[in-house]
Structure formats: structure tokens, C-alpha cells
N, CA, C and O atoms as a Tripos MOL2 file, in Angstrom:
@<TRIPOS>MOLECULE
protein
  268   267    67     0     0
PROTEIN
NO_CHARGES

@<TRIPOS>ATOM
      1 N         -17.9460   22.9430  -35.8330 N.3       1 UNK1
      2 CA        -17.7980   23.5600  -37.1360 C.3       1 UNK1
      3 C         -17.1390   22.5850  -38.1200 C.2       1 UNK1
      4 O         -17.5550   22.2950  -39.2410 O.2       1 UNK1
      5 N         -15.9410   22.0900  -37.4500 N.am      2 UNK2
      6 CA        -15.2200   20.9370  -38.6210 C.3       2 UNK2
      7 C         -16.5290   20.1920  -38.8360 C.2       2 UNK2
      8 O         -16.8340   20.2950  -40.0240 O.2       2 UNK2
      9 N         -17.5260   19.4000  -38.0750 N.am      3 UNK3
     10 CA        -18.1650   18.2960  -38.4740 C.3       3 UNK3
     11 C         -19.3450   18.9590  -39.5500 C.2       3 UNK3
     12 O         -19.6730   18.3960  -40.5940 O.2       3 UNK3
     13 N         -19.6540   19.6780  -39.2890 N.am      4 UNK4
     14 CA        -20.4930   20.8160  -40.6310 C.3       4 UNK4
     15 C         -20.0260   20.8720  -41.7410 C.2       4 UNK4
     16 O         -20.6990   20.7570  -42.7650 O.2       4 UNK4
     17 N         -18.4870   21.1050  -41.6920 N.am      5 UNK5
     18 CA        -17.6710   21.6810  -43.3640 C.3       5 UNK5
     19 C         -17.4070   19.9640  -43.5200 C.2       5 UNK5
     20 O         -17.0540   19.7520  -44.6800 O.2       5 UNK5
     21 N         -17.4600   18.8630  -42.8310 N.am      6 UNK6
     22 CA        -17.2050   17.4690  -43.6540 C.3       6 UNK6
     23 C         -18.6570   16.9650  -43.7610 C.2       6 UNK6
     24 O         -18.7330   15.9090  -44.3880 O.2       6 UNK6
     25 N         -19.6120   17.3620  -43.3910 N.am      7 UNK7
     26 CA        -21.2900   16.9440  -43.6670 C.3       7 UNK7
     27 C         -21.3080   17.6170  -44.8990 C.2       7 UNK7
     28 O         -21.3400   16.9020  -45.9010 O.2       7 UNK7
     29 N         -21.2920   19.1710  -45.0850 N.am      8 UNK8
     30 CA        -21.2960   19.8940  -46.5110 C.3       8 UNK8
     31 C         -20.0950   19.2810  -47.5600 C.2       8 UNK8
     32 O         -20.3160   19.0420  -48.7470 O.2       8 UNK8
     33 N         -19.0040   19.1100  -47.0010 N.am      9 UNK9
     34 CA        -18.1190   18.6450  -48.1550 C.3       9 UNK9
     35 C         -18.6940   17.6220  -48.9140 C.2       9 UNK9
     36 O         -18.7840   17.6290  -50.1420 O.2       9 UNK9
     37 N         -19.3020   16.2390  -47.7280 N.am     10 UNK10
     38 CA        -19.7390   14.7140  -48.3560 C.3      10 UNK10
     39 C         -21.0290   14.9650  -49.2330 C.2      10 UNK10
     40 O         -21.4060   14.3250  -50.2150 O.2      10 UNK10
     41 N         -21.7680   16.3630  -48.4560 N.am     11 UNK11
     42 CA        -23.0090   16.3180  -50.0450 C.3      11 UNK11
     43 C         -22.5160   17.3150  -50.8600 C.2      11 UNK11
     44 O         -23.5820   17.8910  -50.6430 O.2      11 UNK11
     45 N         -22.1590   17.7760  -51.3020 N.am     12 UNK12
     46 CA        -21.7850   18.7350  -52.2240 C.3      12 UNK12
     47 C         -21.0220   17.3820  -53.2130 C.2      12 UNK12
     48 O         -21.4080   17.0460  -54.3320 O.2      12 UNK12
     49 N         -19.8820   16.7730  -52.4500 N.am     13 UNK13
     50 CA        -19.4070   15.4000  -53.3940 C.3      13 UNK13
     51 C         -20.2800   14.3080  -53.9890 C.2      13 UNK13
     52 O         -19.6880   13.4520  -54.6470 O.2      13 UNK13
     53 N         -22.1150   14.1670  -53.8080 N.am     14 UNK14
     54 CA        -22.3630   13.8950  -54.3150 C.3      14 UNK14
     55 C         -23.4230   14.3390  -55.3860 C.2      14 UNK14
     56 O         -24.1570   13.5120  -55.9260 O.2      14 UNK14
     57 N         -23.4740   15.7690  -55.6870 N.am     15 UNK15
     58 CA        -23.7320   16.4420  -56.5880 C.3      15 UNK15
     59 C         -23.0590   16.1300  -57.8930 C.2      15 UNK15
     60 O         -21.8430   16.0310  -58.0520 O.2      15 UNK15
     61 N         -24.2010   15.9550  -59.0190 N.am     16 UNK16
     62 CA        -23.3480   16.1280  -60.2290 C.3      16 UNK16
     63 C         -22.2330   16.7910  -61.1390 C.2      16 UNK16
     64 O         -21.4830   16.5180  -62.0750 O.2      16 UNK16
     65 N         -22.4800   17.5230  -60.5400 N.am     17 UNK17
     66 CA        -20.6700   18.9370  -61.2260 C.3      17 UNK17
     67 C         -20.4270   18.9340  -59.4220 C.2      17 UNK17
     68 O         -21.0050   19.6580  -58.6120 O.2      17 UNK17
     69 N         -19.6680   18.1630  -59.2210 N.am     18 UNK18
     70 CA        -18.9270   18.2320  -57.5370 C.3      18 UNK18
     71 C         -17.8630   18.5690  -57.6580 C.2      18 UNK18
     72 O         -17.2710   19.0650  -56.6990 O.2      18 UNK18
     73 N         -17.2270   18.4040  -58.9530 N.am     19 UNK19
     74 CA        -16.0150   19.1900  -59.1120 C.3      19 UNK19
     75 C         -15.6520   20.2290  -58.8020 C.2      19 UNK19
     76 O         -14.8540   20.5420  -57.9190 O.2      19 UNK19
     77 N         -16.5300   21.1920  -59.9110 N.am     20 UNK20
     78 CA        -16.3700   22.8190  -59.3000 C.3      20 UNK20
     79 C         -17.0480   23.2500  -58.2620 C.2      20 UNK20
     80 O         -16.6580   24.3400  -57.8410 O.2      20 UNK20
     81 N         -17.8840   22.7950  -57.7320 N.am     21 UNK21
     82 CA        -18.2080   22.6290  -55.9730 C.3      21 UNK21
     83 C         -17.2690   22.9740  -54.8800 C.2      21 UNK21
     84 O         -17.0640   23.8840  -54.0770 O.2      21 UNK21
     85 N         -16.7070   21.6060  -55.2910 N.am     22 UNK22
     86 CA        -16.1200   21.4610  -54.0180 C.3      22 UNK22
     87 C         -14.5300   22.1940  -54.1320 C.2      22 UNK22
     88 O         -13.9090   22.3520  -53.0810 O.2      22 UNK22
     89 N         -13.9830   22.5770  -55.2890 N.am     23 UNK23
     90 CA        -13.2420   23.7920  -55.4050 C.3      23 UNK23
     91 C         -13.3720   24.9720  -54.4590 C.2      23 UNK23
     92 O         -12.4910   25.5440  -53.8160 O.2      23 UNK23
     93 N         -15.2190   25.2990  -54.5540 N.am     24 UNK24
     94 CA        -15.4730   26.1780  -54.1560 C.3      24 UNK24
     95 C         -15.2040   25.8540  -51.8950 C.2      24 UNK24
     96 O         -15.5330   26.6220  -50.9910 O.2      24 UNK24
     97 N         -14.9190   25.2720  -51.8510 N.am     25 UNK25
     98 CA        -14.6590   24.6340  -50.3400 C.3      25 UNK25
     99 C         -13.6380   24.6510  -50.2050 C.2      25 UNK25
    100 O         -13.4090   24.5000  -49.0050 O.2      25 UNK25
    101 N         -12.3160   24.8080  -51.0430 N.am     26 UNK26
    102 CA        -11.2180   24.6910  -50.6600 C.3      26 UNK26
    103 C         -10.3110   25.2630  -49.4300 C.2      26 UNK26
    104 O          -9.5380   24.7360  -48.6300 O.2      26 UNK26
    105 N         -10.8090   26.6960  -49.6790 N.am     27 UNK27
    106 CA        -10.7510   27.4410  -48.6540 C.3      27 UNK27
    107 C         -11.1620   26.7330  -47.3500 C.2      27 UNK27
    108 O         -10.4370   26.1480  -46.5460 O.2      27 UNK27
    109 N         -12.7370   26.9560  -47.3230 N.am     28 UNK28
    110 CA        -13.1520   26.9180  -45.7520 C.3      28 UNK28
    111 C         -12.4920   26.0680  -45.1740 C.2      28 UNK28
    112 O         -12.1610   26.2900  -44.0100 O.2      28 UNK28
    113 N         -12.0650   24.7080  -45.8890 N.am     29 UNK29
    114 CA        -11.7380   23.2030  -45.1090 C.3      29 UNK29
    115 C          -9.9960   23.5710  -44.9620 C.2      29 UNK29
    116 O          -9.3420   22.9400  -44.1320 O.2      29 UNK29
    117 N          -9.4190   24.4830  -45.7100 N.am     30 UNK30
    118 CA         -8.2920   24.5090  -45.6220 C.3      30 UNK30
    119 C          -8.6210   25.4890  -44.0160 C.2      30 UNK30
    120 O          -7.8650   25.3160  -43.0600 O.2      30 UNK30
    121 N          -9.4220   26.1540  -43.9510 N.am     31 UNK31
    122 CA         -9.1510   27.2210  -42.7740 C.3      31 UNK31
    123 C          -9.6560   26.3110  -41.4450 C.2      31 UNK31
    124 O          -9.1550   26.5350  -40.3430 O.2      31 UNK31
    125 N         -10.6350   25.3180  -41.6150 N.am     32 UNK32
    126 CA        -10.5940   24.5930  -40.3750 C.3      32 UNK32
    127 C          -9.3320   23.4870  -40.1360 C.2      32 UNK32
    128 O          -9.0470   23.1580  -38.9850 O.2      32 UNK32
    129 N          -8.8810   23.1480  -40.8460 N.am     33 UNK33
    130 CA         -7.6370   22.4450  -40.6010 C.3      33 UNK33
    131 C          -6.6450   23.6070  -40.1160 C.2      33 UNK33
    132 O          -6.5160   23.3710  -38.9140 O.2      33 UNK33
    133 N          -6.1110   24.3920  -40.3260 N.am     34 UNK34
    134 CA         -5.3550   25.5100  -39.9640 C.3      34 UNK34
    135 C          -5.6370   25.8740  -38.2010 C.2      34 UNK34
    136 O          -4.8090   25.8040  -37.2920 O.2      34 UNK34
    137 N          -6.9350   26.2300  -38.1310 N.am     35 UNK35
    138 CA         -7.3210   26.4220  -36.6540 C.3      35 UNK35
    139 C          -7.3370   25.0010  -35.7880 C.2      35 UNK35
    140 O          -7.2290   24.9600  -34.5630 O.2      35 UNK35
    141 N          -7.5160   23.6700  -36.7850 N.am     36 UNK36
    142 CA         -7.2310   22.3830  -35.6030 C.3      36 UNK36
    143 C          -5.3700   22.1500  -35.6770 C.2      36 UNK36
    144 O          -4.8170   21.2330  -35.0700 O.2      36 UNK36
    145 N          -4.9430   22.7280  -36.1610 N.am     37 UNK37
    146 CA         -3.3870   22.1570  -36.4970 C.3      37 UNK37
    147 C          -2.5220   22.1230  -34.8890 C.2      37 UNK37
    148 O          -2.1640   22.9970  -34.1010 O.2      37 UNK37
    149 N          -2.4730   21.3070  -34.9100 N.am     38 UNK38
    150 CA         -1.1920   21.3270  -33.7450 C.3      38 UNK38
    151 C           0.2500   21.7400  -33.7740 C.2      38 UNK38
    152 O           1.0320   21.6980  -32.8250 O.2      38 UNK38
    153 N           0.4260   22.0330  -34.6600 N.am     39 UNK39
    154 CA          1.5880   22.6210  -35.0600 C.3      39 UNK39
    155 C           1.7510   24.0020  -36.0940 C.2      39 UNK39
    156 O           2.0530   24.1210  -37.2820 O.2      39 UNK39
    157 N           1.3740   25.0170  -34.9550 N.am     40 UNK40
    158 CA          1.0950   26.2350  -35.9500 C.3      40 UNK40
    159 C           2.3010   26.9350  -36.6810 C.2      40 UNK40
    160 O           2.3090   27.7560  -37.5980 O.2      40 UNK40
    161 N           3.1690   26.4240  -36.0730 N.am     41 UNK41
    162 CA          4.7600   26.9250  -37.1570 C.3      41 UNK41
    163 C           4.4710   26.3190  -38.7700 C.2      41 UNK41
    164 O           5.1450   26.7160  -39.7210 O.2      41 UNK41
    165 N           3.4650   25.3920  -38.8990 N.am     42 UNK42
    166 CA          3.5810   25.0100  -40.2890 C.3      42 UNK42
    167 C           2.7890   26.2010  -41.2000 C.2      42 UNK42
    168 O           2.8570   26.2620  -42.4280 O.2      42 UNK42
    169 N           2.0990   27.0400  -40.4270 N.am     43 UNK43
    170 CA          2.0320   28.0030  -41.3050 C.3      43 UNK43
    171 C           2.6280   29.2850  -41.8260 C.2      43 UNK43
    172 O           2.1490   30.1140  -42.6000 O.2      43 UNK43
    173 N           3.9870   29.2350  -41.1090 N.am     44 UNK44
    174 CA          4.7760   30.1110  -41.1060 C.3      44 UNK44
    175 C           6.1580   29.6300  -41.9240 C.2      44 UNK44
    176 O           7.1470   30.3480  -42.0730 O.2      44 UNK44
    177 N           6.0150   28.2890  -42.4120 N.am     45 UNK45
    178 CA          6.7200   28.1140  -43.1250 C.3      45 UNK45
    179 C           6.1930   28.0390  -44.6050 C.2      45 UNK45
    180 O           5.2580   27.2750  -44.8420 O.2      45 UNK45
    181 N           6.7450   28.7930  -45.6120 N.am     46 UNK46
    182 CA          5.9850   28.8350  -46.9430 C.3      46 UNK46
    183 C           5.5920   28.0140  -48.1180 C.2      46 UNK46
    184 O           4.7220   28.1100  -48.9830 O.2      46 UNK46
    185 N           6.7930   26.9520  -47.7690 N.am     47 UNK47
    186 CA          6.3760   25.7490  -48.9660 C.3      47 UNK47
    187 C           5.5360   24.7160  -47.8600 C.2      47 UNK47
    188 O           4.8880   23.9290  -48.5490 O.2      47 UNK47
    189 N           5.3090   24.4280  -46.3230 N.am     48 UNK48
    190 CA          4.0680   24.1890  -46.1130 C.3      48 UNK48
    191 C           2.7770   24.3620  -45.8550 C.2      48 UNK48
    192 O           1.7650   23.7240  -45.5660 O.2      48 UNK48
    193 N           3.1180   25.3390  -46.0390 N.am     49 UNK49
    194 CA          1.7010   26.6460  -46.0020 C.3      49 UNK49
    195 C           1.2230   26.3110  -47.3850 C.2      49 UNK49
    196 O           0.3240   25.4730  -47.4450 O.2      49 UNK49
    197 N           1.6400   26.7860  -48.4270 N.am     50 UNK50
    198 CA          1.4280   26.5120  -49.8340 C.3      50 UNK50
    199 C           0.8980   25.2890  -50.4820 C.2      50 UNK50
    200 O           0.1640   25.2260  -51.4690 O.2      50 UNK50
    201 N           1.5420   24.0320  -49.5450 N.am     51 UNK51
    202 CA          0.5250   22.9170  -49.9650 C.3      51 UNK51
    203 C          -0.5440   22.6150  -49.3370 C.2      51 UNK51
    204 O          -1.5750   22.5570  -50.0070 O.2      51 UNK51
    205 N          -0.6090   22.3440  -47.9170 N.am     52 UNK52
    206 CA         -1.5830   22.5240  -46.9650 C.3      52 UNK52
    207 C          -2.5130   23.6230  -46.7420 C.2      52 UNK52
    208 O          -3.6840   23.3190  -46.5180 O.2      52 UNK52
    209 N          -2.1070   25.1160  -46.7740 N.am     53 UNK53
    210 CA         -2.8820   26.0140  -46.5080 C.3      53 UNK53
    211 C          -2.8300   26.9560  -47.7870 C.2      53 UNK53
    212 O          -2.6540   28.1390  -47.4950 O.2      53 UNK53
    213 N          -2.9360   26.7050  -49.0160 N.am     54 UNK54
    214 CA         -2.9470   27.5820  -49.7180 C.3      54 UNK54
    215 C          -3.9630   28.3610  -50.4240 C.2      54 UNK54
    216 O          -3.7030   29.2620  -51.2220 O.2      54 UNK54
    217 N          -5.3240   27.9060  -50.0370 N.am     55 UNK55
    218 CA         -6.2480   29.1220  -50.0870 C.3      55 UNK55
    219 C          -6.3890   29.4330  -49.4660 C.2      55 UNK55
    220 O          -7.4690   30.0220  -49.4360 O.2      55 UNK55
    221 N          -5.4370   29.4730  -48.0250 N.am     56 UNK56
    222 CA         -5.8830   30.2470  -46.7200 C.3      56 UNK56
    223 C          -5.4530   31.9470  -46.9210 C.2      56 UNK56
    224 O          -4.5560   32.0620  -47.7560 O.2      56 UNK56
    225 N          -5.7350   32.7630  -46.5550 N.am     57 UNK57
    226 CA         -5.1930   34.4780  -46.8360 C.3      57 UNK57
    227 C          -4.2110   34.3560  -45.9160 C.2      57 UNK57
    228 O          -4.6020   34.0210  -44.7980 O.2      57 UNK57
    229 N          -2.8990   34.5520  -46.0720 N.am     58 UNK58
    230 CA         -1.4980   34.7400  -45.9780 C.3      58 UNK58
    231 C          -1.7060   35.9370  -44.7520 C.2      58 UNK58
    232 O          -0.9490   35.9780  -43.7820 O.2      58 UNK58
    233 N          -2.7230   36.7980  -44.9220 N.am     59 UNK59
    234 CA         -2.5770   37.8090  -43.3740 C.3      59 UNK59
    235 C          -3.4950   37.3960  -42.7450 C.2      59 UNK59
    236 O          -3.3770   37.6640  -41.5500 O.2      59 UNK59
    237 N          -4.8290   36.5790  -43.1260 N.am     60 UNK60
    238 CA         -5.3550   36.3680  -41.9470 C.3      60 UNK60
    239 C          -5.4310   34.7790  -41.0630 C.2      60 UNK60
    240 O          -6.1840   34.4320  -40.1530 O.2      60 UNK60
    241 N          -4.5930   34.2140  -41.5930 N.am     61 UNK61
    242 CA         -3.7890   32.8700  -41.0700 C.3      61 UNK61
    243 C          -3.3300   33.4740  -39.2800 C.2      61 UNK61
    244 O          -4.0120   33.2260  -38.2860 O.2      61 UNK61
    245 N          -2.0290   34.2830  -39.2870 N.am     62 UNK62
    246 CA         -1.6720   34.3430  -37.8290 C.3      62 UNK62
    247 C          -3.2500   34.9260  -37.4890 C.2      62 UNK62
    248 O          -3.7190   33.8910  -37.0150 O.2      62 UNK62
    249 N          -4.1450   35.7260  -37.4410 N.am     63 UNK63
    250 CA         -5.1960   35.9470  -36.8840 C.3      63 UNK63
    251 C          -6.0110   35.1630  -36.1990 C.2      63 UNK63
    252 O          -6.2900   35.1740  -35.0000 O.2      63 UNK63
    253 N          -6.5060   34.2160  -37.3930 N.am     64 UNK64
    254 CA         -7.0380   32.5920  -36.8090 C.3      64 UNK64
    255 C          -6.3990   32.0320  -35.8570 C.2      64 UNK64
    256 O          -7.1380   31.7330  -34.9180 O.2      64 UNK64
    257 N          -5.1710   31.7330  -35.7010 N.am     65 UNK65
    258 CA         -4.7580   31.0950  -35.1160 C.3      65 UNK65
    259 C          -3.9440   31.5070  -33.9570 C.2      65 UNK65
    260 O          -3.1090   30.7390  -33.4790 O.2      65 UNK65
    261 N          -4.2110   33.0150  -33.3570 N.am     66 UNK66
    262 CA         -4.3730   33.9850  -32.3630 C.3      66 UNK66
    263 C          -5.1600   33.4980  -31.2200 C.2      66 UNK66
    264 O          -4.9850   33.6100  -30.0060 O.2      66 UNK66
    265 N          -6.4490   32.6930  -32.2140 N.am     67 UNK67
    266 CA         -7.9560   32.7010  -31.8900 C.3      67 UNK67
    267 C          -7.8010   30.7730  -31.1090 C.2      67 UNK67
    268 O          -8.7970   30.2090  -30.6550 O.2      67 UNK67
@<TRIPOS>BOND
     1     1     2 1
     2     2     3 1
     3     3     4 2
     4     3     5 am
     5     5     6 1
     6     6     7 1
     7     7     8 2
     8     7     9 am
     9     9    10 1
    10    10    11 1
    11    11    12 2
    12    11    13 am
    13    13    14 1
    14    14    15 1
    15    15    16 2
    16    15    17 am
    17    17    18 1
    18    18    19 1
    19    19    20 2
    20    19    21 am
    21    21    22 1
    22    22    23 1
    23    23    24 2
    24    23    25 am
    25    25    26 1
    26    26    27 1
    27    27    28 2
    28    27    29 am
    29    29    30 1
    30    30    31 1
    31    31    32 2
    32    31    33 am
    33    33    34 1
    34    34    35 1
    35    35    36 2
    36    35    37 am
    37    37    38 1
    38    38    39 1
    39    39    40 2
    40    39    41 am
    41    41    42 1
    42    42    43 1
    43    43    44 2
    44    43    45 am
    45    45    46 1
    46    46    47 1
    47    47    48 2
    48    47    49 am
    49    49    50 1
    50    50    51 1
    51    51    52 2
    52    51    53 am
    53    53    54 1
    54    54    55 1
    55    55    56 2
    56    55    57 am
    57    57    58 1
    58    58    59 1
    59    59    60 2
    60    59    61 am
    61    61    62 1
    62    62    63 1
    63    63    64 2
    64    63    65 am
    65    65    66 1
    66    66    67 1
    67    67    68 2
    68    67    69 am
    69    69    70 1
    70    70    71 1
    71    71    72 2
    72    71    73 am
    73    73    74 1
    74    74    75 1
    75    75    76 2
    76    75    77 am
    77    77    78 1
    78    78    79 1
    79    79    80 2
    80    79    81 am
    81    81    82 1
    82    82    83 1
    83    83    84 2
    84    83    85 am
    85    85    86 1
    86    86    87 1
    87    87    88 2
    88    87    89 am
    89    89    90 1
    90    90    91 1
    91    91    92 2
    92    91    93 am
    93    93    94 1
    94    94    95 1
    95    95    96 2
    96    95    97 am
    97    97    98 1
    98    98    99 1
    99    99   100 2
   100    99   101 am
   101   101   102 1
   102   102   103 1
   103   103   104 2
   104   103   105 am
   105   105   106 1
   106   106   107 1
   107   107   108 2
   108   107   109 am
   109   109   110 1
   110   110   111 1
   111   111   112 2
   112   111   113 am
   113   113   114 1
   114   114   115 1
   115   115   116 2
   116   115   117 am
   117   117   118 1
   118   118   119 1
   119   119   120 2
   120   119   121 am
   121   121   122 1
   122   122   123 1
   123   123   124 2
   124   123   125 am
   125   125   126 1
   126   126   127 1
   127   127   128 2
   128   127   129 am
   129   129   130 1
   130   130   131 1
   131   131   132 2
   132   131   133 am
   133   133   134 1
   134   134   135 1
   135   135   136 2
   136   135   137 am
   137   137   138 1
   138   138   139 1
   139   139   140 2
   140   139   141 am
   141   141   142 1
   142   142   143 1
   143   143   144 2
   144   143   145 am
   145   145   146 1
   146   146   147 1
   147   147   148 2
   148   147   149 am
   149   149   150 1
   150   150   151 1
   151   151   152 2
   152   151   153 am
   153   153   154 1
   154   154   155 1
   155   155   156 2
   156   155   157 am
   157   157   158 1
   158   158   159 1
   159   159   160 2
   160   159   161 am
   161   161   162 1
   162   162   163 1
   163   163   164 2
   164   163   165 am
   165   165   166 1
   166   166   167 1
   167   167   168 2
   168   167   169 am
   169   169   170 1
   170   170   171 1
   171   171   172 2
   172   171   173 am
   173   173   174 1
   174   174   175 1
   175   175   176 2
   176   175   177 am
   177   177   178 1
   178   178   179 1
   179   179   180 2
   180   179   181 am
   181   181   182 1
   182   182   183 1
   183   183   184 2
   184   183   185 am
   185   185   186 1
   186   186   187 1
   187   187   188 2
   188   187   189 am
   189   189   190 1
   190   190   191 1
   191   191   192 2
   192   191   193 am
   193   193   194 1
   194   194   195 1
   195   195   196 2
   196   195   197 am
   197   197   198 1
   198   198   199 1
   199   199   200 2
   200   199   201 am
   201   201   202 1
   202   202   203 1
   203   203   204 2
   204   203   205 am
   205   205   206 1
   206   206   207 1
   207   207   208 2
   208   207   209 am
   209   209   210 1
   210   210   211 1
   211   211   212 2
   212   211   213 am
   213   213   214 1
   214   214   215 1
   215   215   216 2
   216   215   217 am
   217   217   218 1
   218   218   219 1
   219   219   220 2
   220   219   221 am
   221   221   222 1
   222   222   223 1
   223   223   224 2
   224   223   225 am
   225   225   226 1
   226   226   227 1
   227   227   228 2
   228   227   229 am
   229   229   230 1
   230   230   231 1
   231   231   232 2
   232   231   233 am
   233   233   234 1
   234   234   235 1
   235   235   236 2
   236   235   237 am
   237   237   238 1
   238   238   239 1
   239   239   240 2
   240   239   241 am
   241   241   242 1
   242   242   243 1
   243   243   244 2
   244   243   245 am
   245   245   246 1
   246   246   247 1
   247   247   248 2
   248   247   249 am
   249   249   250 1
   250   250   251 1
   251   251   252 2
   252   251   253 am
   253   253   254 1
   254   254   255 1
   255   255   256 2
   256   255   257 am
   257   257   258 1
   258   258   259 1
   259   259   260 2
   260   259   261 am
   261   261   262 1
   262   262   263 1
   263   263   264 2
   264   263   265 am
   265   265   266 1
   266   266   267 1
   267   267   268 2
@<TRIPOS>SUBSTRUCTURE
     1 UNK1         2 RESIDUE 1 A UNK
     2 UNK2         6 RESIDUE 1 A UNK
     3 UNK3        10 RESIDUE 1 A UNK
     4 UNK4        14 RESIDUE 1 A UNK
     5 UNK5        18 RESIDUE 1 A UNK
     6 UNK6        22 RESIDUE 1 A UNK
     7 UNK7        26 RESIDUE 1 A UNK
     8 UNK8        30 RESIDUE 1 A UNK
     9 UNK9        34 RESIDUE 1 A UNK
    10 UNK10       38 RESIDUE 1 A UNK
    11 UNK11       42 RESIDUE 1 A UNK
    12 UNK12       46 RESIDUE 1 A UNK
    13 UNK13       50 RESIDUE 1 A UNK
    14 UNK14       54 RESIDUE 1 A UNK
    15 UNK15       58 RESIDUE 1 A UNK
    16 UNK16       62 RESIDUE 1 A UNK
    17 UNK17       66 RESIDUE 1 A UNK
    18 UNK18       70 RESIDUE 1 A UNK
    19 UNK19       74 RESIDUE 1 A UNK
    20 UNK20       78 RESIDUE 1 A UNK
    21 UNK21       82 RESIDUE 1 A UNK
    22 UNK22       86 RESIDUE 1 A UNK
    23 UNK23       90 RESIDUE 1 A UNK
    24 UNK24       94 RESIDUE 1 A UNK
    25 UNK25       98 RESIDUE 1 A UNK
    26 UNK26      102 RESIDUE 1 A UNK
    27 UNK27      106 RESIDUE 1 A UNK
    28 UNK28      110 RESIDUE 1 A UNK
    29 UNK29      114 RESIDUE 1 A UNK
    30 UNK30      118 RESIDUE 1 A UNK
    31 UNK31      122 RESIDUE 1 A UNK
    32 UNK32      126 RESIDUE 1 A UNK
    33 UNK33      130 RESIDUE 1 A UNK
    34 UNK34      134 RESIDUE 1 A UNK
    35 UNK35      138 RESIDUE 1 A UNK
    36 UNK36      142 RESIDUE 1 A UNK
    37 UNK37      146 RESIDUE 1 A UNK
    38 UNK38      150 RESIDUE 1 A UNK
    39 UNK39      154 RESIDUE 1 A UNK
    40 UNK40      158 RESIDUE 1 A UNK
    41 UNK41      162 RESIDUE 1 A UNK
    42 UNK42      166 RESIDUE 1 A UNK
    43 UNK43      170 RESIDUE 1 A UNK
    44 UNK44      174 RESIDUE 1 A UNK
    45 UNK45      178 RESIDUE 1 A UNK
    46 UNK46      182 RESIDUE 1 A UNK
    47 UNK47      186 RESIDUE 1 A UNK
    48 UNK48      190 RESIDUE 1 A UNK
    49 UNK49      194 RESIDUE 1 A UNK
    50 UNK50      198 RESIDUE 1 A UNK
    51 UNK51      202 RESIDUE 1 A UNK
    52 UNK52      206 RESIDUE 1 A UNK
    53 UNK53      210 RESIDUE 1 A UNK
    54 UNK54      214 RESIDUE 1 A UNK
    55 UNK55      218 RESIDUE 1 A UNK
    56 UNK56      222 RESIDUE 1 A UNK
    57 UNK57      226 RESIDUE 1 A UNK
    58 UNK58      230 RESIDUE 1 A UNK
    59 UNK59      234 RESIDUE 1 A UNK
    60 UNK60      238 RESIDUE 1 A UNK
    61 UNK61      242 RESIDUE 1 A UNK
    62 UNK62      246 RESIDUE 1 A UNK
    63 UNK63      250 RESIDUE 1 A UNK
    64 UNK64      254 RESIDUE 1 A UNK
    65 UNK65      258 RESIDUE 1 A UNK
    66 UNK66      262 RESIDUE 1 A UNK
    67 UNK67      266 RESIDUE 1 A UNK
């Protein structure tokens, strides 16, 4: 799945408006980093959650990472 959301990230980046594109990705790539993290206390802390995971949904973070 990660190697899918960085194949879609690299073409979507070379689209002409890739800007608001790849906005639109923020999420997903934030949620596969979250499920590879080796250190899942960082999402339980809020100012690193907030930079790292902050379009992730705040309740369904522990869920994912249940998983």
C-alpha cells in the first residue's frame, strides 16, 4: 500500500496544478506513515501528532494502529 500512495503521490506531482492535488493526499500518506511508525506513542502525544499526523482523525488514529 505505502508503495501505491508514493507511485500516486510522484504522478499526481507531476501534474500541472500538483499543488492542490497533492493537498488532496495529505491525509492518506499521513495515515500510511502512522500505521508504519515504530513508535506509536508519537501519536498520543499532541504537538507530535499535529505536525506529523495532522490530517490523520484524532479517533481513528488508536484504531489504525490497533491494526
Amino acid at each position: 500500500m505505502a508503495k501505491d500512495i508514493q507511485y500516486l503521490t510522484e504522478f499526481v506531482g507531476s501534474l500541472e496544478n500538483a499543488f492542490m492535488l497533492q493537498q488532496n493526499l495529505d491525509e492518506l500518506q499521513q495515515t500510511v506513515a502512522l500505521m508504519g511508525a515504530e513508535n506509536e506513542d508519537e501519536f498520543y502525544d499532541v504537538s507530535i501528532r499535529n505536525k506529523k499526523y495532522g490530517r490523520v482523525n484524532a479517533l481513528n488514529g488508536p484504531v489504525l494502529l490497533e491494526k
